[in-house]
N, C-alpha and C positions, 0 to 999 in steps of 0.2 A: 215762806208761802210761795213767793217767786219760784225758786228754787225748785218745789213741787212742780208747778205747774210746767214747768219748761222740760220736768221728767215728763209726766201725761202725753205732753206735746211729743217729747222722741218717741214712748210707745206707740201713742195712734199713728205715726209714720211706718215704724216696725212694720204693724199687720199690715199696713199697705204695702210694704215691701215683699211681704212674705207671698203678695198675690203673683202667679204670674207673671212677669212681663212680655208685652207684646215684642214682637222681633223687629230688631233694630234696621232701618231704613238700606237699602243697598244704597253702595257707596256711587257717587257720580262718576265715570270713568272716561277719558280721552285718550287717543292715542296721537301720538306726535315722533315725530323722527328727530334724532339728535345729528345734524347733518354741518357741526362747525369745524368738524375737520376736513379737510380738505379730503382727504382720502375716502373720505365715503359717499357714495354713491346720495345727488342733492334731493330734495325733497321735490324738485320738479320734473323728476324724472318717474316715464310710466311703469318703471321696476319700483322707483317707492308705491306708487301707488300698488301695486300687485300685492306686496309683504303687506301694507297699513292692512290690506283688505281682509288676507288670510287671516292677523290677528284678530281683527273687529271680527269678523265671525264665527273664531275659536271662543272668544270673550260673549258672545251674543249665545252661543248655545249652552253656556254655563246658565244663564241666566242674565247678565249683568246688561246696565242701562247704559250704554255705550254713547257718548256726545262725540258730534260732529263740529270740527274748530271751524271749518270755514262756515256751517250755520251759525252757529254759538256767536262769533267774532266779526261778520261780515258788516256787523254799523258800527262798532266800536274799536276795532284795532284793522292795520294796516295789512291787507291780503297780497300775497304771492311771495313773500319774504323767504327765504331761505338763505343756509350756514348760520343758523341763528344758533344762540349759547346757549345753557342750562341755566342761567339765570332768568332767562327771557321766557322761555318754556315754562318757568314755573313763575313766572308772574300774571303772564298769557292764564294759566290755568286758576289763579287767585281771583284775577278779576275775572273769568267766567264762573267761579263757584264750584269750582270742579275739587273732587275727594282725592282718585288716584290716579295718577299721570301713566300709561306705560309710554317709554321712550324706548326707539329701537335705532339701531345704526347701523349701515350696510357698508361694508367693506367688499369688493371686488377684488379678484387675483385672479392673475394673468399667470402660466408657467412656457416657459418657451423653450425650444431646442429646434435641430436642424429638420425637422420634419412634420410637425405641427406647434399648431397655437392650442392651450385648453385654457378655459376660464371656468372659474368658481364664483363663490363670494361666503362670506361669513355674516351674519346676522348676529348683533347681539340685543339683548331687550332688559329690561328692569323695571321695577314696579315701584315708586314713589308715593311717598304720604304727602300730599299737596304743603298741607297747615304745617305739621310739626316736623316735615323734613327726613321720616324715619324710611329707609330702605326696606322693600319687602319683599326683596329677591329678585334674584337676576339670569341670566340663561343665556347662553349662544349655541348657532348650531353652524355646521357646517358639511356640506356634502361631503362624499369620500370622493363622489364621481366628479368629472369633468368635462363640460361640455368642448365639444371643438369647435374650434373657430377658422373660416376660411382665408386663407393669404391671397395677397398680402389686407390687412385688416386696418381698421379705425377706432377708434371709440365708438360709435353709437353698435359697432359689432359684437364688442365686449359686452355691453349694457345687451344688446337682444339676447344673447348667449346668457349671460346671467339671468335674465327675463323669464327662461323655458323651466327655471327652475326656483323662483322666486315664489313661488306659491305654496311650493313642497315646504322652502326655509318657515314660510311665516307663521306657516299650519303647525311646524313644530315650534318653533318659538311661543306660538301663539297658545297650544295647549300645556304645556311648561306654565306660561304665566297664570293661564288660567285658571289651573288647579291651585298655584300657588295663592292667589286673590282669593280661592275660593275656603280654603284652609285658613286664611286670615282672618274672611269675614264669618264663616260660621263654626268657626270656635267657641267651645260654650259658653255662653252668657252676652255672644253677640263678638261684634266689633272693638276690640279697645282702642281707643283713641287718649290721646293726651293735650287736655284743655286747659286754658287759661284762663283762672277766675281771679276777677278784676273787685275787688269792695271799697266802695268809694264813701266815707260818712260812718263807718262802725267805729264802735268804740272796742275796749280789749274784751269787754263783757260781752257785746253782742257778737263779737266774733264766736268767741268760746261756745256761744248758742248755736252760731252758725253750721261748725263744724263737726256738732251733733247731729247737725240734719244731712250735711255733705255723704257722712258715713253710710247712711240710711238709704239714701236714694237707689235705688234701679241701677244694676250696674255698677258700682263702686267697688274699684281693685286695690288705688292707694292716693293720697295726697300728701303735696309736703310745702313748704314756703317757696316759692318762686325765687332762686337763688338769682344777684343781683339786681333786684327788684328792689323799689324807693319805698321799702315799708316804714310807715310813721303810726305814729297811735291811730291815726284815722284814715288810710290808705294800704289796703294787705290784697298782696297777690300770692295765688298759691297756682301751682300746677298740676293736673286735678286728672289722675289716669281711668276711665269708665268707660265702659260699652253704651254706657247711656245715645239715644240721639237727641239733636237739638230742640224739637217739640219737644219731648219727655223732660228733659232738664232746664228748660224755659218754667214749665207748665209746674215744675216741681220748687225749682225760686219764688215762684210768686206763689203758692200754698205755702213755703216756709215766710216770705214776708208775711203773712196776712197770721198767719201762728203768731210772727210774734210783735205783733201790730205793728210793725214798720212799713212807712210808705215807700216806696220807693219807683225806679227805675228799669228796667233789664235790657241791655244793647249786647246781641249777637253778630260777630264776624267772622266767619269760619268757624276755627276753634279759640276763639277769644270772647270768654262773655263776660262783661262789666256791670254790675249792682252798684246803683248809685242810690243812695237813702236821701230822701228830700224833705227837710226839713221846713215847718212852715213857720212864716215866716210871725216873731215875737212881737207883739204890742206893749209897748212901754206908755205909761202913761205917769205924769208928773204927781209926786208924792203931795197929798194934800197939806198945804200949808198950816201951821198950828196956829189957834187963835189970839197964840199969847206971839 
């Protein structure tokens, strides 16, 4: 009879499946300069800012919702930093809640001979999955042309010289990535993402129910066991690939708790969500003594 009813229960998910789905939320997007090597042109310099810009508004006429680091960041992390890692950049962007990173690096070049100075630069950029780390393509450009530079010259010469043409690099850079973001995210059936579902409290049975409904939801490409993951009888993590976004699959955990009357929990972290099932708590009471 169980057994029936937990069929029922995947059909009336079915036809909700079959409706529709709404389209999946744009992704949070930042743009940040990758400035730890020493050769490329720092983030406090007004040529980065020229390229940051060009991108942000190749990225802004796609559509995309483009976050600003110094608003986002300016009560909670340390402002004016630069040469910072890739490590730091995507932690920077965890703790703002941020989707897709684009990171760009400015490389300058200098060519000399006995009659003038020209300078360039190379722009390279790439698109970043914040959560699961996946690359979504990457781009450089480079002019053919060369600006010239007057002798005898400096640095801050180089950097203006580069400057006059900092605009042109970002704009191509900038529509490269943007189409590439844009091809990722409205591919059909939405965004796929690759999440981490956390079940804290199932048994092997209520799992097995579980994964009934996993299938069903909105958006569902594949799942499989979260390889080196501390699975026990009552602890299972899977890694769980969907276009779903985090309201719809919140929203879709707790209609699958309530199907199959488990109470429970649902904590969201980016792409980590943990189902904890809460048990209430047993009254024992002492066996009545016989009268013999």
């Amino acid at each position: 009879m169980a057994r029936w009813i937990a069929v029922l229960m995947v059909l009336m998910f079915s036809a909700l499946a079959a409706v529709p789905a709404m389209a999946t939320d744009l992704p949070r997007v930042m743009i940040v300069g990758d400035d730890a090597d020493h050769d490329t042109i720092p983030r406090n310099s007004r040529v980065f800012d020229r390229v940051l810009n060009a991108i942000s508004n190749e990225l802004l006429n796609e559509g995309f919702e483009v976050k600003d680091e110094t608003a986002l960041s300016s009560e909670t992390h340390i402002q004016g930093r630069s040469r910072r890692t890739d490590a730091e950049l995507v932690q920077i962007a965890k703790d703002l809640g941020i989707d897709v990173l684009v990171i760009f690096s400015i490389y300058p070049n200098v060519k000399k001979n006995q009659n003038s100075v020209r300078a360039t630069a190379r722009v390279e950029g790439r698109l970043l999955s914040v959560y699961d780390g996946s690359r979504m393509g990457n781009f450089e450009a480079e002019p053919q042309a060369y600006q010239p530079v007057d002798k005898p010259y400096a640095r801050n010469d180089i950097l203006e010289a580069v400057g006059r043409m900092s605009k042109i690099l970002g704009q191509d850079v900038g529509q490269v990535l943007a189409q590439r973001l844009s091809n990722y995210v409205d591919q059909e059936g939405g965004r796929l993402q690759e999440w981490t579902l956390i079940f804290d409290g199932f048994s092997a049975d209520e799992m097995a129910a579980v994964e009934d409904y996993l299938v069903i939801f909105s958006g569902y490409d594949s799942h499989r066991p979260k390889p080196n993951a501390l699975n026990t009888s009552s602890h299972h993590e899977y890694l769980y690939r969907s276009a779903i976004d985090s309201a719809k699959l919140q929203s879709n955990l707790n209609k699958m708790l309530n199907k199959m009357n488990i109470k429970g929990r649902i904590y969201i972290s980016g792409l980590e969500v943990k189902v904890v099932q809460q048990n209430g708590v047993r009254q024992r009471r002492v066996q009545k003594q016989s009268e013999w």
